[in-house]
C-alpha positions as CSV (number, residue, x, y, z in Angstrom):
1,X,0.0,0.0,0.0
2,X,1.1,3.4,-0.9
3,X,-0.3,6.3,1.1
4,X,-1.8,8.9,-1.2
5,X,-3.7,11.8,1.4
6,X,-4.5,11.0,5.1
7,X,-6.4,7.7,5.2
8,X,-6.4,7.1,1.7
9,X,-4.1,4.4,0.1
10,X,-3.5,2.9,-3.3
11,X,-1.6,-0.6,-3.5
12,X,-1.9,-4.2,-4.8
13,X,-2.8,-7.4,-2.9
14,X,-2.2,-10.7,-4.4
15,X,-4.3,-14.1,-3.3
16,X,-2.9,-17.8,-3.5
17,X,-5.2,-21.0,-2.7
18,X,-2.6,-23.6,-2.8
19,X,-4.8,-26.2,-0.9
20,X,-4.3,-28.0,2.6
21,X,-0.7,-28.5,3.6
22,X,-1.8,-32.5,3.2
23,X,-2.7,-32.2,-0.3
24,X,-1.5,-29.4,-2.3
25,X,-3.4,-28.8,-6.0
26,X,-1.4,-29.0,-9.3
27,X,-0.2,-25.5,-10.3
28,X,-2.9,-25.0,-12.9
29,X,-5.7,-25.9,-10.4
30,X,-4.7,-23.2,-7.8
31,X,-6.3,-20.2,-7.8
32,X,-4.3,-16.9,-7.7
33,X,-6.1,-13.4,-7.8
34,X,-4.1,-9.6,-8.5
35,X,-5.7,-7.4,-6.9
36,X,-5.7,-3.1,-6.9
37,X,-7.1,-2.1,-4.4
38,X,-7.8,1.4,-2.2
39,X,-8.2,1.5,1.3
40,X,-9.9,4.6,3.3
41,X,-9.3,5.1,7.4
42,X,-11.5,6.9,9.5
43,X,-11.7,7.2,13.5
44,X,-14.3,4.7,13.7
45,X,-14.5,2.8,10.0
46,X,-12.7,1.5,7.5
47,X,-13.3,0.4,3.9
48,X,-10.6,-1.6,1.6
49,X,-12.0,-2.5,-2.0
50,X,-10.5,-4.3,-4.3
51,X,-11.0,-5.3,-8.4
52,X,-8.5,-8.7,-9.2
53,X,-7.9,-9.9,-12.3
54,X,-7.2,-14.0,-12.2
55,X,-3.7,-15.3,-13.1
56,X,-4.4,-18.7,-13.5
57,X,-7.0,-20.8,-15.6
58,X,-9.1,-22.4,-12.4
59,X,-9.3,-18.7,-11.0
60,X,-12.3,-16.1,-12.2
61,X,-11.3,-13.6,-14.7
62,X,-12.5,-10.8,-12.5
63,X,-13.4,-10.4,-8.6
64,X,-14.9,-7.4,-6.6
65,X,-13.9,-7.9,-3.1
66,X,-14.2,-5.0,0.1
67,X,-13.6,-5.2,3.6
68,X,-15.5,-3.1,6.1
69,X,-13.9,-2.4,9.2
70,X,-16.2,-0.9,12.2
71,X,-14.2,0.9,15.8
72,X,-15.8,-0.1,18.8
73,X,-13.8,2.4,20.9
């Protein structure tokens, strides 16, 4: 993540599903996601949202993921 302004970031998250430790899936079966995604920070919330592209054939072309994050302070 790359800060931008105060509570705003730009940056890139990348996602692996390899399987269990037991029984790891072939290369082409694993899914692997890029994702760029922004993340806003407040006092009491937070939002990080994400758009990935996937890198491998057994992962979706495209995913829309976000993350809220709520204070109880």
């Amino acid at each position: 993540m790359h800060d931008v302004g105060q509570g705003f970031a730009l940056g890139v998250e990348y996602y692996n599903d390899i399987g269990t430790l037991a029984n790891r899936l072939p290369r082409g079966q694993q899914d692997r996601t890029l994702y760029a995604v922004m993340e806003i920070e407040r006092k009491t919330w937070s939002l990080n949202f994400g758009v990935g592209h996937g890198v491998t054939p057994a992962t979706d072309n495209w995913t829309a993921k976000a993350i809220v994050g709520i204070s109880f302070d």
